[in-house]
C-alpha positions, -999 to +999 in steps of 0.1 A: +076+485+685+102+515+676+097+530+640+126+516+616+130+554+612+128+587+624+121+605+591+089+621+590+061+623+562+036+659+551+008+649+535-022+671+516-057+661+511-083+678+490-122+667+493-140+679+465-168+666+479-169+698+504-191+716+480-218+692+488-217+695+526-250+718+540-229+729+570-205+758+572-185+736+604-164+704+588-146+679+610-116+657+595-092+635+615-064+608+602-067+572+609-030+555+608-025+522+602+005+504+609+021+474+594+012+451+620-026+465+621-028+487+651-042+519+646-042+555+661-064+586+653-052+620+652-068+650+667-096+661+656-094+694+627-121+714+622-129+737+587-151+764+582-162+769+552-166+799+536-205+806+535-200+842+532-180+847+504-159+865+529-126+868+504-138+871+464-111+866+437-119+888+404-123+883+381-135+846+383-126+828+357-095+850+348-068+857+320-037+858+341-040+890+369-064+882+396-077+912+423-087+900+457-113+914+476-116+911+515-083+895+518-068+920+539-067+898+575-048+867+559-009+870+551-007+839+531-024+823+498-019+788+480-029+779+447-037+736+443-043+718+415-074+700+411-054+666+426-047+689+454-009+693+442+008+724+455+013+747+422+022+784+442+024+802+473+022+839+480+027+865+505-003+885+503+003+912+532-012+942+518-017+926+478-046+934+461-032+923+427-018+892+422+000+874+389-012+839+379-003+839+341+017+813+351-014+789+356-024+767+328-062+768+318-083+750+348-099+749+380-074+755+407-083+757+447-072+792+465-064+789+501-060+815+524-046+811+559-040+837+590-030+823+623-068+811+632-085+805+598-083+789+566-106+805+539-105+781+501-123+792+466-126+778+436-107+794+410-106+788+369-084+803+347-090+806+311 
């Protein structure tokens, strides 16, 4: 059966359940189900988690500047909302210091990405 059309979706998932998982390896893949039932999986994803605190994000909570530390090998960060919404993007090649006054007070997830890894922290802002 051909697809009424050919537009295609993006879609974003958080699991704050992550924080709970023991292991430092986590596996996700997409079950989709059509209208008439059948189903497909998608390739398998895997995460690693960051055990080692390998990127730190100071100070944690913050007032508005935020400095990271060990950031150097990842070229791009994404600030989330707690329901996983896309609130800012940055290019952090060679950033140290970045601006987040524009955050309202909360806990926000911090992604950073390189061509091979994806780092994410827990951030609050005051």
């Amino acid at each position: 059966m051909k697809a009424k059309n050919k537009s295609s979706n993006q879609y974003q998932f958080a699991d704050y359940k992550i924080q709970h998982i023991q292991s430092s390896n986590v596996y996700y893949r997409i079950k989709q189900i059509d209208i008439d039932g059948k189903f497909t999986y998608s390739k398998i994803k895997q995460v690693i988690l960051n055990e080692k605190n390998e990127v730190q994000i100071l100070p944690n909570p913050n007032r508005g500047y935020i400095s990271l530390i060990g950031a150097s090998k990842f070229h791009t960060m994404y600030i989330y909302s707690y329901t996983g919404l896309l609130i800012s993007k940055y290019d952090i090649k060679n950033q140290t210091e970045i601006n987040v006054s524009h955050l309202n007070s909360g806990i926000y997830f911090v992604t950073f990405t390189n061509d091979h890894q994806k780092v994410i922290q827990k951030m609050a802002v005051e």
